[in-house]
C-alpha positions in Angstrom: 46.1 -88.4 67.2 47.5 -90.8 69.8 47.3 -89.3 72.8 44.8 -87.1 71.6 41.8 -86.8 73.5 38.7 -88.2 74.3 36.2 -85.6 72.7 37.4 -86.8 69.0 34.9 -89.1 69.5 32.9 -87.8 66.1 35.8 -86.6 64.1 35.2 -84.9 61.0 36.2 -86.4 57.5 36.6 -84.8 54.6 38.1 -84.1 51.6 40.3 -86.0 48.9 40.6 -85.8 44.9 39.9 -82.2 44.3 41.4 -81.5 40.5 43.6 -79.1 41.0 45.8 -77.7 38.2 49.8 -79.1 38.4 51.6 -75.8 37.3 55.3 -75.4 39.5 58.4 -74.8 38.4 61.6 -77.0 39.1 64.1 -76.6 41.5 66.8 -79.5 40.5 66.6 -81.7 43.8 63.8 -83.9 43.0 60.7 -81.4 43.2 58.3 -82.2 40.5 56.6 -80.8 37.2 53.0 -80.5 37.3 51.2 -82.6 34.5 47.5 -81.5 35.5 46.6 -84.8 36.4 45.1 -83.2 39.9 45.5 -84.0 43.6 43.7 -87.1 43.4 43.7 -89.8 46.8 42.2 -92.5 48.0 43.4 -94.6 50.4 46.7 -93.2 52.6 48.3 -93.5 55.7 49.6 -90.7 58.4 53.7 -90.8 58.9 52.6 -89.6 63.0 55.2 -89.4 65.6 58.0 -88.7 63.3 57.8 -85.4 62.5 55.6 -84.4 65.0 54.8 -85.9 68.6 58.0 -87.4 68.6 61.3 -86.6 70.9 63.4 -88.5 68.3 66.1 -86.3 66.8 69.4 -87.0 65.4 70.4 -90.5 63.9 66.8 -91.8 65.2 64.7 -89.5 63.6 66.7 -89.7 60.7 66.2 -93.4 60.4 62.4 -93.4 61.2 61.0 -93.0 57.4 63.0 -93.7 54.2 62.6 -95.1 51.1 61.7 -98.4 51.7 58.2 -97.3 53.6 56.9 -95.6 50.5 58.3 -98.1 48.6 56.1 -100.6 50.8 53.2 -98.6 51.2 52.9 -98.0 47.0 53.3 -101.9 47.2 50.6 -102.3 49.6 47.8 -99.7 47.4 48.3 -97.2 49.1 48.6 -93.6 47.0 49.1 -90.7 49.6 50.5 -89.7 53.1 49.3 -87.3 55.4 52.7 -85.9 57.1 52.0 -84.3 60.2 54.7 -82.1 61.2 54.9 -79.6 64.5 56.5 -76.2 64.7 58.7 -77.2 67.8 60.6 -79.6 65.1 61.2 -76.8 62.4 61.6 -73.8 64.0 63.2 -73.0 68.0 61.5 -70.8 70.0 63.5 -67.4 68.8 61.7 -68.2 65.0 64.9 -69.6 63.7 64.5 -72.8 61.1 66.0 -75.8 62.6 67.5 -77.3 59.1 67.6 -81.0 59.5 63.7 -81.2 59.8 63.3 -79.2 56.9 65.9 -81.7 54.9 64.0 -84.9 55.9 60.5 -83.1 54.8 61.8 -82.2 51.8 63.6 -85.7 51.1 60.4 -87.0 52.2 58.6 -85.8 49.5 61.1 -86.5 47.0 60.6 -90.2 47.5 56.8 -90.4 47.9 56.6 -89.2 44.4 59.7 -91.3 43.3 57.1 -94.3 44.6 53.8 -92.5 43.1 52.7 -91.7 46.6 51.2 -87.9 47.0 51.6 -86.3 50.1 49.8 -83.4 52.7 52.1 -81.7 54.9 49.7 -81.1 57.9 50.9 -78.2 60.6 50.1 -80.6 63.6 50.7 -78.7 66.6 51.8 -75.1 67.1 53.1 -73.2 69.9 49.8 -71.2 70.0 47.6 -73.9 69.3 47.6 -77.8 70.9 44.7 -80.2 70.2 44.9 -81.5 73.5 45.8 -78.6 75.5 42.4 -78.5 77.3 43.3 -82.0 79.1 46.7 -81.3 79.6 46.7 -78.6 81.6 47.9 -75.7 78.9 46.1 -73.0 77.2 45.5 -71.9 73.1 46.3 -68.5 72.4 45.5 -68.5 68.6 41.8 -67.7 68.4 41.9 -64.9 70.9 45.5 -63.5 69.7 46.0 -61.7 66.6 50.1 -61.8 66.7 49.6 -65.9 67.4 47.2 -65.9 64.3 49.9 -63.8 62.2 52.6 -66.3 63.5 50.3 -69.4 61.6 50.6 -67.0 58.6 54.2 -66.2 58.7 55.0 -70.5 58.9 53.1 -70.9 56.0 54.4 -68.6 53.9 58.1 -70.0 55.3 56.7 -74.1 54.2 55.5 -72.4 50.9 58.8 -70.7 50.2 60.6 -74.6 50.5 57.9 -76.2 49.3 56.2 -73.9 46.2 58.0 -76.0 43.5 56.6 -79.3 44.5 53.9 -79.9 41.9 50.3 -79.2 42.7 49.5 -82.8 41.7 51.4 -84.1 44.0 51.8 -81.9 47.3 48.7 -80.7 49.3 48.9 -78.5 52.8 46.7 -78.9 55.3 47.3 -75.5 57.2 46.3 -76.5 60.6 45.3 -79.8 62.4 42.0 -80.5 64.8 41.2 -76.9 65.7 39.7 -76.2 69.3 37.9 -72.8 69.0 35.8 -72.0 71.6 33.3 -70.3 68.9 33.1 -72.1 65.6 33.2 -68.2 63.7 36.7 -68.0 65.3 38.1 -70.7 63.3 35.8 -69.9 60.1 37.7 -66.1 60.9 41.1 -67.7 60.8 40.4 -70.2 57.8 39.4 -66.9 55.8 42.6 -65.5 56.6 45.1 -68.1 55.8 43.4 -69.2 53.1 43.9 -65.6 51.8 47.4 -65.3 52.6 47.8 -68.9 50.8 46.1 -68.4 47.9 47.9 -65.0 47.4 50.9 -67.2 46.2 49.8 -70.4 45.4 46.2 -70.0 43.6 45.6 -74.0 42.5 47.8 -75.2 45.5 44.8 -78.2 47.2 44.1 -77.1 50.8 43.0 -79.3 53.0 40.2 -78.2 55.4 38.5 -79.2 58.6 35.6 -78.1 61.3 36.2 -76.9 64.5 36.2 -79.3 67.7 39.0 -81.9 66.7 37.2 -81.9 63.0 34.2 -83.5 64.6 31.6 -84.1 62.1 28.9 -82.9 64.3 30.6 -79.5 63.5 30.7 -79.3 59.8 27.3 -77.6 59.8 29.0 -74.4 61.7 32.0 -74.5 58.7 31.9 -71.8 56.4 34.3 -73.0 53.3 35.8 -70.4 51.4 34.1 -69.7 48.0 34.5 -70.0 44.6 37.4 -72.5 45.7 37.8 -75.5 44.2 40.8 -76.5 45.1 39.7 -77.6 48.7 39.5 -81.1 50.0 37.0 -81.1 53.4 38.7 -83.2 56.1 37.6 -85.0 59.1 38.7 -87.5 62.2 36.4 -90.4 63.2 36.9 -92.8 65.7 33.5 -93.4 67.2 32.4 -95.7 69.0 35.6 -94.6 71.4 35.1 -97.4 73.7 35.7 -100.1 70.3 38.9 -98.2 68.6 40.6 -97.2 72.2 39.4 -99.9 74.0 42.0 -99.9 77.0 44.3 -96.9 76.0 46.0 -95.3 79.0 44.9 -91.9 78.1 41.3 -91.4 77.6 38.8 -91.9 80.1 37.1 -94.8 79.4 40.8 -96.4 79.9 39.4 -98.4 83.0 36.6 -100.7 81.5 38.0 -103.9 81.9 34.2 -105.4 80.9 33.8 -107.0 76.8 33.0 -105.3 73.8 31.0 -105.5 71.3 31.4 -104.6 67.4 28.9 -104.5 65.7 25.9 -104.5 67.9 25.6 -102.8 71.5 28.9 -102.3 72.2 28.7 -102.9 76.4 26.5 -105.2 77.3 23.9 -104.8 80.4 25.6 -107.2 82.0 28.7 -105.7 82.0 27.7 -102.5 82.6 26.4 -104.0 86.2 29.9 -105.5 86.8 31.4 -102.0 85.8 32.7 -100.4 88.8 30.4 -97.6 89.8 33.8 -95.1 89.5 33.8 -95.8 85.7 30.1 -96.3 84.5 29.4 -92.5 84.0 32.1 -93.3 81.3 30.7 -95.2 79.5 27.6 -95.6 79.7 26.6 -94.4 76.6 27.8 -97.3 74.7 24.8 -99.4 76.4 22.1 -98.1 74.5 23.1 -97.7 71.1 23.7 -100.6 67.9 26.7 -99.7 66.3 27.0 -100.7 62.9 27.9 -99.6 59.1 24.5 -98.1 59.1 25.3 -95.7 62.4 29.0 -95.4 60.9 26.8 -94.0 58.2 24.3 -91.8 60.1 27.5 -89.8 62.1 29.1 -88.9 58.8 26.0 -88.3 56.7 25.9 -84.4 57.9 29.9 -84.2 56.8 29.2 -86.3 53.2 25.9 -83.6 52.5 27.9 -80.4 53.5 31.1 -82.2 50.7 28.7 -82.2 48.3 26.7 -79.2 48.5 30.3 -77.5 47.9 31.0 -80.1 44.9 34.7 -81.1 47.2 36.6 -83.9 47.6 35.3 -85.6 51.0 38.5 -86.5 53.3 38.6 -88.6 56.6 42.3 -87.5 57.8 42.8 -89.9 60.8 40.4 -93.3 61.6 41.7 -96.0 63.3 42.1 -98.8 65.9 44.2 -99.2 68.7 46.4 -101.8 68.4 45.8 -103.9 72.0 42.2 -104.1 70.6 40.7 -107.3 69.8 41.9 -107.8 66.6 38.8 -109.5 64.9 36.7 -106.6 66.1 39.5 -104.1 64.7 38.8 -105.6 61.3 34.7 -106.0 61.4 35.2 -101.8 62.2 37.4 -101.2 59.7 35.2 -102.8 56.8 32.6 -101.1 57.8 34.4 -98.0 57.3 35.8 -98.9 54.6 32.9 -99.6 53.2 31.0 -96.0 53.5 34.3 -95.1 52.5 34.1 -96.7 49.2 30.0 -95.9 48.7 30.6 -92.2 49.2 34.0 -91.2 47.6 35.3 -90.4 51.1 39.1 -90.3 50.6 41.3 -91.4 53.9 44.2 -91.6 55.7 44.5 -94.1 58.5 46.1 -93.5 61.9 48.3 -94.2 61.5 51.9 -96.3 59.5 53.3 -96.9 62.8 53.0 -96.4 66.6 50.5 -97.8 68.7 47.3 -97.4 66.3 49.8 -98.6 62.9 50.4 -102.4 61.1 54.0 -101.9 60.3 56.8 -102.1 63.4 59.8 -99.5 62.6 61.7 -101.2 65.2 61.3 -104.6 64.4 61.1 -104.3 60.7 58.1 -106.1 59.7 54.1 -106.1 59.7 52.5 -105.8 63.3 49.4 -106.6 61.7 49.8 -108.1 57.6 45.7 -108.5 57.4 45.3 -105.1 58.3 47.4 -103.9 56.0 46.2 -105.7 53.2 42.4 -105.0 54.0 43.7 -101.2 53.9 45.4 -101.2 51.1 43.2 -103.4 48.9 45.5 -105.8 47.4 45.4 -108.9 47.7 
């Protein structure tokens, strides 16, 4: 996320506990023995701008996660991290691996499940294929090129051949992040093929699975899931209503409203929509008319939550969240609410994020930017 654009306004959750059968071998550094206790999450956290969206390298990036964050976060109730991680970091533009990102994966994983913390290594961003490309001025090649759609393949079966020994109860791959397909069979075409290529190797290996559009849910109806698979968590994003969790932040654009907000209730009043300047009202707009609430909250993700369980799969919301600068006791009336469905409906989750500008712990500083948020998250008290 961060940075990531305005449209994932009705993300798409899915997925979580799927039982998946543990059986790996052991390569001697650390990689686990299955014990068929499943892939089972609940409440996580995404490790963003480390190994992905990040210009850190060297000493820096080094430094950015160890032991004592998964230590902390097992502390906290947390039991799993999404670790999004982009092909510019692992391999340079000739195809060659670039080792020390593949080291600081690896050692990742080690100590999530030295701490009981399980993990999905999500391919973020390829050189084919950029959530945001759209808004940034750049163009996805993946869904109209078969060589880009071989070159997803052939990085997955490079992460499976470091990562195959890491116990299926404890290691989960979500093969791509937030597709953008211009036709929703394109991405249902290239789910059937690396889900193919995946399961060729790795048969009980948990894949994690979104719809197209940023894993909107207004888009899980177009998903066509693999079959007789039950090894698949359904994954996706929410961060509606966009003017409440982004309030203010520089790169969407409804980054201009200076007016209040509202949460819960109508979340721009009429009143402030008058004294919104006339450049920004098309903007925004749309958060004058309607009551948000658990119950709406509710009502976005029902279509994802019916389409989990017609399947029988885990239900996953991958990346939710508020942006830091944003009131903070409005942040938290959000949150529960989410939390809440979250709870009713088996919906597993990971936030967005540990850090950065949407996180509650400071990497820099070394302490909590926001305790209460991490302690509503995590459930302890």
């Amino acid at each position: 996320m961060n940075r990531k654009h305005y449209l994932l306004c009705a993300l798409l959750a899915l997925c979580c506990i799927v039982v998946s059968c543990g059986t790996t071998g052991n390569s001697g550094n650390n990689e686990n023995v299955g014990t068929k206790e499943g892939f089972k999450i609940k409440r996580g956290t995404n490790l963003s701008h480390w190994l992905s969206q990040s210009t850190e390298r060297g000493e820096q990036r080094r430094l950015h996660i160890q032991e004592d964050d998964f230590a902390r976060l097992d502390s906290l109730g947390f039991d799993h991290v999404r670790i999004p991680i982009d092909e510019e970091q692992f391999w340079d533009e000739n195809g060659n691996k670039l080792p020390e990102a593949w080291a600081l994966l690896k050692n990742a994983l080690n100590l999530a499940r030295k701490h009981n913390i399980r993990a999905i290594v999500d391919l973020h961003i390829i050189r084919a294929h950029y959530f945001n490309a759209e808004n940034e001025g750049g163009k996805n090649t993946l869904f109209t090129d078969e060589k880009a759609q071989q070159g997803i393949i052939n990085l997955w079966n490079q992460l499976e051949d470091s990562l195959i020994n890491y116990s299926t109860d404890w290691v989960a791959y979500e093969f791509m992040n937030e597709p953008v397909a211009e036709e929703h069979d394109q991405w249902n075409n290239l789910i059937a093929k690396v889900h193919k290529a995946i399961r060729a190797r790795e048969p009980e290996r948990t894949l994690v699975i979104g719809s197209n559009r940023w894993q909107g849910v207004e888009t899980f109806k177009f998903l066509k899931v693999p079959e007789n698979d039950k090894n698949i968590i359904l994954s996706f994003h929410f961060y509606n209503p966009m003017i409440v969790t982004h309030y203010g932040a520089p790169w969407t654009p409804i980054k201009d409203y200076k007016g209040k907000v509202t949460y819960p209730g109508i979340a721009i009043s009429a009143e402030d929509f008058a004294a919104t300047p006339d450049s920004v009202k098309p903007f925004v707009e749309q958060y004058t008319k309607v009551e948000w609430n658990r119950q709406m909250i509710y009502n976005q993700m029902k279509e994802a939550i019916d389409v989990a369980a017609k399947y029988g799969l885990q239900l996953f919301c991958g990346e939710w969240g508020v942006y830091c600068p944003v009131d903070r006791e409005i942040a938290y009336a959000w949150t529960k609410d989410m939390l809440s469905v979250f709870d009713e409906f088996n919906i597993a989750w990971t936030t967005w994020c540990y850090d950065a500008d949407f996180g509650f712990w400071d990497q820099e500083k070394h302490t909590f930017k926001d305790k209460q948020l991490a302690v509503l998250l995590g459930g302890k008290k």
